[in-house]
C-alpha positions in Angstrom: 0.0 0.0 0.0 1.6 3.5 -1.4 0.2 6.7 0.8 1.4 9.7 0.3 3.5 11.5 3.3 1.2 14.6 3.0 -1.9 12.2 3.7 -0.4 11.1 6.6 1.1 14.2 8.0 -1.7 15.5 11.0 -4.4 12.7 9.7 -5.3 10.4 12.4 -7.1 8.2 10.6 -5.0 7.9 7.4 -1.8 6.4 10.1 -4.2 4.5 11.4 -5.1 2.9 7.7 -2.0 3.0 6.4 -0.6 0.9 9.7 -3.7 -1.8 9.7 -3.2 -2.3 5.6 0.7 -2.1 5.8 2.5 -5.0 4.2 4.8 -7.3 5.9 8.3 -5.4 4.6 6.9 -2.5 3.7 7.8 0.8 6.1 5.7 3.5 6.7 7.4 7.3 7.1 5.9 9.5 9.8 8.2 12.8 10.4 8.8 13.8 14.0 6.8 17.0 15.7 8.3 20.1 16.2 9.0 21.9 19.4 6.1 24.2 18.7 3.6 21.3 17.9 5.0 19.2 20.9 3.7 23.0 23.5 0.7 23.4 21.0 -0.4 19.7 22.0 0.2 20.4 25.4 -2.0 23.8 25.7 0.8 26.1 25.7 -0.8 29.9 23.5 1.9 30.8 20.8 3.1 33.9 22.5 4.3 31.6 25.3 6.4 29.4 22.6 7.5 32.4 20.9 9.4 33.8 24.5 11.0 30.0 24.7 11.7 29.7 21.1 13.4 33.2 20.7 14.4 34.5 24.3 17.0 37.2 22.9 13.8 38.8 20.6 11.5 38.9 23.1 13.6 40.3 25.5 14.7 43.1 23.1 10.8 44.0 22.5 10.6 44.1 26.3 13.0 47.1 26.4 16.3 45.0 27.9 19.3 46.0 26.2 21.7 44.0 23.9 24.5 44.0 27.5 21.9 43.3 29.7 20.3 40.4 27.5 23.6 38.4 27.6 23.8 39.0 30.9 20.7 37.0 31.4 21.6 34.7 29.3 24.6 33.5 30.7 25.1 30.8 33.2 28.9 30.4 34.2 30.4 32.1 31.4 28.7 30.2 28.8 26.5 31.6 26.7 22.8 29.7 27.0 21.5 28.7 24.0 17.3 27.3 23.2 17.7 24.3 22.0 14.4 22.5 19.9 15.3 18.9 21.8 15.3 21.1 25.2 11.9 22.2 24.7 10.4 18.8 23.6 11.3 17.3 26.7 10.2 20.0 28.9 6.8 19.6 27.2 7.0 15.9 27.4 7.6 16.8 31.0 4.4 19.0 31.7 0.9 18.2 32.0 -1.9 19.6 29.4 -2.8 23.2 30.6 -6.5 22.1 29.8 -6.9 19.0 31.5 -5.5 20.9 34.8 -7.8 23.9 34.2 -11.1 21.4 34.1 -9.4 19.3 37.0 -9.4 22.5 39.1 -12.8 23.8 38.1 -14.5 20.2 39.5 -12.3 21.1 42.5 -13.2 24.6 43.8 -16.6 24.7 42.3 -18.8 22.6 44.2 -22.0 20.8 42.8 -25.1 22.6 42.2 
């Protein structure tokens, strides 16, 4: 069975298909996620990404100057530096903003 990456990519029931119909030596290619789909999956809004995925930029709009920037982002004498693995295990590490919102609101608001 020949499916075509693009039917596959973000089409749950086309991996599905293509796994149940595979045949026996035949591979099926799925890419990896991206940082920003790994914090999109777990809840996280864009903005937030954005000030993980580009500290230096955000910082800059903030007002901090280019010295005062790599002071921050230093850590004993080595300059830090985002990395895309870094942030797919600190999603992987996190729980889904949404599911903790609703888990709260059963919580503190108490049954009619």
């Amino acid at each position: 069975m020949k499916t075509k990456k693009s039917a596959i990519n973000g089409n749950k029931e086309a991996i599905l298909n293509a796994v149940k119909n595979k045949r026996s030596r035949e591979n099926i290619l799925l890419r990896h996620m991206t940082s920003r789909e790994y914090l999109r999956f777990m809840g996280v809004d864009d903005k937030y990404i954005d000030r993980m995925t580009k500290p230096r930029e955000e910082l800059t709009r903030i007002g901090y100057t280019h010295d005062e920037i790599d002071k921050l982002m230093t850590v004993d004498g080595k300059q830090v530096k985002v990395r895309d693995n870094d942030l797919c295990k600190q999603a992987g590490n996190s729980i889904v903003v949404d599911v903790l919102y609703h888990v709260f609101k059963q919580l503190l608001i108490p049954n009619r």
